[in-house]
C-alpha positions, 0 to 999 in steps of 0.5 A, spaced: 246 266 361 251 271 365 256 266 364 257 265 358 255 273 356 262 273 360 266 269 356 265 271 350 268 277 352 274 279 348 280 277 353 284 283 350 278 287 353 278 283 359 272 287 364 274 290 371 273 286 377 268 292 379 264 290 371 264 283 373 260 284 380 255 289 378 253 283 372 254 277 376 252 280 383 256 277 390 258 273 387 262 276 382 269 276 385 269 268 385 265 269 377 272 273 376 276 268 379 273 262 375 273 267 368 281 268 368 282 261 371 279 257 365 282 263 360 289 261 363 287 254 362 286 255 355 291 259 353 296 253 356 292 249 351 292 252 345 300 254 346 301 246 347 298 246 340 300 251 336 307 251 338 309 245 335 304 248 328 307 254 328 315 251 327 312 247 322 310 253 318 317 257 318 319 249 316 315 251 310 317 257 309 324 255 309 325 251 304 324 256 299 330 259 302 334 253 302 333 253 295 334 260 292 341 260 297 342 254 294 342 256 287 344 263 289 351 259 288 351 257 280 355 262 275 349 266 273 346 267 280 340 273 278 338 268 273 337 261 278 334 266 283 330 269 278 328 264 275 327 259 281 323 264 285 318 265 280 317 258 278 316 258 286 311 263 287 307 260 280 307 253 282 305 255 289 300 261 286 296 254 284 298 249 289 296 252 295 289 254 292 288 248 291 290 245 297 286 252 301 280 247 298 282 242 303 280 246 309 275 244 309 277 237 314 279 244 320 272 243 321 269 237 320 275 232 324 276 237 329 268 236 331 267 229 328 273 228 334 270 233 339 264 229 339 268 223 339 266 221 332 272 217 330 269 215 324 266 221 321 273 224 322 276 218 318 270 218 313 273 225 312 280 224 311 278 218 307 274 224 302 279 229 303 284 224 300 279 223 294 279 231 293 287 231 293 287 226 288 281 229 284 285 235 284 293 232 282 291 233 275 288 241 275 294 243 279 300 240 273 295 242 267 294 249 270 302 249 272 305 246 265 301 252 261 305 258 265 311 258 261 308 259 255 303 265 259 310 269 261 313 268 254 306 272 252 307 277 258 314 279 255 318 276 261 325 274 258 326 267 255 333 267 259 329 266 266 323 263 262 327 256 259 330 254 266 324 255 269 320 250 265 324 244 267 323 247 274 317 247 274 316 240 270 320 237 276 316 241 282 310 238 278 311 231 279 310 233 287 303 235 286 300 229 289 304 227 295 303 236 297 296 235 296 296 229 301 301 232 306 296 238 306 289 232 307 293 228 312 296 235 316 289 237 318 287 230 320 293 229 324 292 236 327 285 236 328 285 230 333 291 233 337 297 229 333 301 235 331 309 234 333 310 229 328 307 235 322 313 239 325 318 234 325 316 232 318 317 240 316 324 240 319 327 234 316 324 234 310 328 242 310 335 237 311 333 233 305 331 237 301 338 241 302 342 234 301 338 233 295 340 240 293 347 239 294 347 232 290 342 235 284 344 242 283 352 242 282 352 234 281 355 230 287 356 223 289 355 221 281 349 224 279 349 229 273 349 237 275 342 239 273 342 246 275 336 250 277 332 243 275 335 239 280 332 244 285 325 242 282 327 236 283 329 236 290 323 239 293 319 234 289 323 228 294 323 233 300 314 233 299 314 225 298 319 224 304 313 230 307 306 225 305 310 219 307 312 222 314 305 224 315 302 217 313 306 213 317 305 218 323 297 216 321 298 208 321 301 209 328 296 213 331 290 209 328 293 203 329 293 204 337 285 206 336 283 199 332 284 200 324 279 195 322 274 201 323 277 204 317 274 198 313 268 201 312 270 209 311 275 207 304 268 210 300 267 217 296 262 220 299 260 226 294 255 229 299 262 230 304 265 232 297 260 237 296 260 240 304 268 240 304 267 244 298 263 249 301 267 250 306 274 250 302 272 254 296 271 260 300 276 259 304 281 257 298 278 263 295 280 267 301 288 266 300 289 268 294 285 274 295 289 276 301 296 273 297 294 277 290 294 283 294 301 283 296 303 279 289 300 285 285 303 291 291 310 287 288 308 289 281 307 296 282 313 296 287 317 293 280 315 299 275 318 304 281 325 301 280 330 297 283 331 300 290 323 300 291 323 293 290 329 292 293 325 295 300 319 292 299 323 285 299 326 286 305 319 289 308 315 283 305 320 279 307 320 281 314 313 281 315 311 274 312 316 271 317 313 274 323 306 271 320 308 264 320 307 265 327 299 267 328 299 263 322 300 257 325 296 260 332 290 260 327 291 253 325 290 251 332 284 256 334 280 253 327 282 246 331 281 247 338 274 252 337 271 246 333 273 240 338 269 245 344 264 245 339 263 238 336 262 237 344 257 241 345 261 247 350 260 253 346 262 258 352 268 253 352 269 254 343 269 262 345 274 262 350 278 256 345 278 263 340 280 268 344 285 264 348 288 264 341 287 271 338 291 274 344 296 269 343 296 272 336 296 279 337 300 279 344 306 275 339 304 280 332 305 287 338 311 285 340 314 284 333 312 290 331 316 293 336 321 290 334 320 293 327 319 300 330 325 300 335 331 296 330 328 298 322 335 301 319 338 294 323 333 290 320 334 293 313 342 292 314 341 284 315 338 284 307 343 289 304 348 294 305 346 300 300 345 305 304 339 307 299 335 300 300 337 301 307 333 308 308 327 304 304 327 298 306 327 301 314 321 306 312 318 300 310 318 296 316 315 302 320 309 302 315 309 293 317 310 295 324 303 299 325 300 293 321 302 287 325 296 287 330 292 287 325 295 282 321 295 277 328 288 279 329 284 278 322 289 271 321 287 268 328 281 270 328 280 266 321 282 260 324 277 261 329 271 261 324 273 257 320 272 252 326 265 255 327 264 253 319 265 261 317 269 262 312 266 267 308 267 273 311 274 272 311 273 272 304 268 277 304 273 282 309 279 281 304 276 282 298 273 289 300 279 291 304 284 289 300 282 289 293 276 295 293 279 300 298 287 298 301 290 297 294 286 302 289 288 306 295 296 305 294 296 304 287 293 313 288 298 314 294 303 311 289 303 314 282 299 320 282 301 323 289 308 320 288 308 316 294 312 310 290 313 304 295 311 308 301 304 310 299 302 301 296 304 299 303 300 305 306 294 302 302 296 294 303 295 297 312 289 300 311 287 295 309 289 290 315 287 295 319 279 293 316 280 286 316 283 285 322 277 289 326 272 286 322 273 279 322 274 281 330 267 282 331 264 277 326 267 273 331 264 276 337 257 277 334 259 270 332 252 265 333 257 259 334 253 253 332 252 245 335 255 240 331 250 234 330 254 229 326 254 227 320 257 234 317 251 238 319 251 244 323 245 247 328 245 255 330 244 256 337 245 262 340 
């Protein structure tokens, strides 16, 4: 009982020598020992796992900006760009609802592999592949009806007509996204995590070469414009579906892929339970995206130069999250494998193992924004004007980036736990009723401006990430009993 009361300590806390002897008597010391011993081990462990998780989200996050650097080079740049980053940001607006529905399968494969239930795992990517598929039509009917919706809004024709063509283009990769999203969390909950890397990276040089040819017209094909860069991406996410699922054939070949004979059926009793888990965890992204979406409205009624530091902020900010965000993939898979065998001391150490390498990276990339902020801002823009902004902006970024790792990893880990509503729960209270309202006030009425929605958007992380903290500590971690089922024990 002592034992494990010990290593459900958070490890950022870590209890002296002298508090470990008085709880654990003589043999404290050697208690303290073992403690550190296996918390090192475990660390090592989720790094081996992270890190390869972590290049494969800045490789998502890069293709983005292969993309507007690309159509940044057509005659009527502000356009391209404008027009290519919000067809981006609605068609991702939907899709990555969409595919938060699939992570659900976090939890189920990472304990179906823990408890060595290779069936039940396959069983769920199997059901997981039926879920992409059953969404593929919800995602482009829901994509194809935005054009319409800007012009309704009042946004220009002349950034709306390029857009729909883009968006048609971005369209038709809706299945082969929602695949890679499904095989992904397969892959990864069962240790296969180098090849999602390497599906990221080089599905960035063909996407970059499908550029080149599509955009301005190359090797015989017509210059399409912003379109061809839709249509690149598209290519760039079947090249991603079809690495992933040939990285699944090897695997899989290796264990005996007979015993996939009787997986291929739809279970809609698995379908319910992924649902359950993905739906507030799906919900939990957009909450959390919304937010910083609906602070670069308000940004965008201040004026230009506001925007402007906000951008590079914002921009800095989510650079440095691809980090405890790929930490928080590897935290919902390690804590569910401790978990499907049965080692809850062990599900404990896999999350606070993560949520320091998490804060330890966050910590340091604040720092970083504290110590070289007008430098930083002097990357993205040379008016001085942007640069003050800009720079003031990533201070406020820098006070909110432990609390931004904290609440990201912490998310992961209870995610493995089979807890996605209280993450969904702390972003809708701490965003959406305090940090926002709280920034639109700082902003307008007390004439704040950008200052006073980034001031908001940081109480808000500075709540989440304390609270989704303790709901992990106070976690009652559960035992996994197969079949998708999960029994509380204390």
């Amino acid at each position: 009982m002592f034992d494990i009361q010990i290593l459900s300590l958070p490890v950022g806390w870590f209890v002296s020598a002298r508090a470990v002897s008085i709880v654990t008597g003589r043999g404290g010391m050697k208690s303290e020992s073992t403690f550190f011993a296996a918390m090192r081990a475990d660390v090592r462990l989720t790094l081996r796992l992270a890190l390869p998780l972590v290049f494969a989200e800045i490789g998502w996050m890069s293709m983005g900006i292969v993309d507007t650097i690309m159509v940044g080079r057509l005659p009527n740049s502000a356009v391209a760009i404008g027009a290519t980053g919000l067809g981006q940001s609605l068609y991702h607006g939907v899709a990555i609802f969409c595919g938060g529905l699939l992570l659900g399968l976090d939890t189920f494969v990472a304990q179906a592999f823990g408890r060595e239930d290779l069936d039940d795992a396959r069983h769920s990517l199997v059901n997981g592949l039926f879920l992409a598929l059953a969404l593929t039509p919800v995602v482009m009917v829901a994509v194809s009806f935005w054009p319409s919706l800007m012009q309704r809004f009042g946004i220009s024709v002349e950034l709306v007509q390029p857009m729909r063509p883009f968006l048609r283009a971005l369209n038709w990769g809706s299945l082969p996204l929602l695949s890679y999203f499904a095989l992904r969390r397969y892959l990864q909950a069962v240790n296969v995590a180098h090849p999602i890397m390497f599906a990221l990276i080089s599905a960035n040089l063909v996407n970059a070469f499908g550029d080149w040819v599509l955009i301005y017209g190359h090797l015989g094909f017509p210059a399409m414009g912003i379109t061809g860069s839709g249509w690149s991406t598209c290519f760039a996410r079947v090249y991603m579906a079809l690495v992933l699922a040939i990285t699944l054939l090897w695997v899989e070949s290796k264990r005996g892929l007979s015993r996939w004979a009787g997986m291929v059926r739809l279970d809609l009793h698995r379908l319910a339970a992924l649902l359950r888990l993905g739906a507030p965890a799906a919900t939990q992204i957009c909450l959390e995206i919304g937010a910083f979406s609906a602070a670069t409205a308000v940004c965008a009624k201040l004026g230009p130069v506001p925007l402007s530091g906000h951008e590079i902020a914002l921009n800095c900010a989510a650079f440095t999250y691809m980090v405890p965000l790929g930490v928080s993939s590897a935290a919902a898979v390690r804590v569910g494998q401790q978990i499907g065998r049965g080692d809850v001391a062990g599900a404990r150490r896999a999350g606070w193992s993560a949520i320091v390498i998490g804060a330890a990276f966050m910590t340091c990339a604040g720092l970083l924004f504290v110590s070289l902020p007008r430098l930083i801002a002097r990357l993205f823009s040379p008016d001085p004007t942007v640069i003050r902004v800009g720079a003031t902006l990533l201070l406020v970024a820098a006070a909110f980036q432990l609390f931004d790792g904290m609440q990201t990893v912490a998310t992961g880990a209870l995610r493995g736990a089979g807890d996605t509503r209280t993450p969904m729960l702390a972003n809708l209270v701490a965003y959406w009723l305090i940090g926002l309202p709280l920034g639109y006030l700082l902003a307008f009425p007390m004439g704040w401006g950008a200052l006073g929605i980034w001031i908001g958007l940081c109480l808000g992380l500075m709540i989440i990430g304390p609270v989704l903290l303790a709901a992990w500590h106070g976690k009652v971690l559960p035992v996994s009993t197969g079949g998708g089922e999960l029994t509380d024990v204390a």
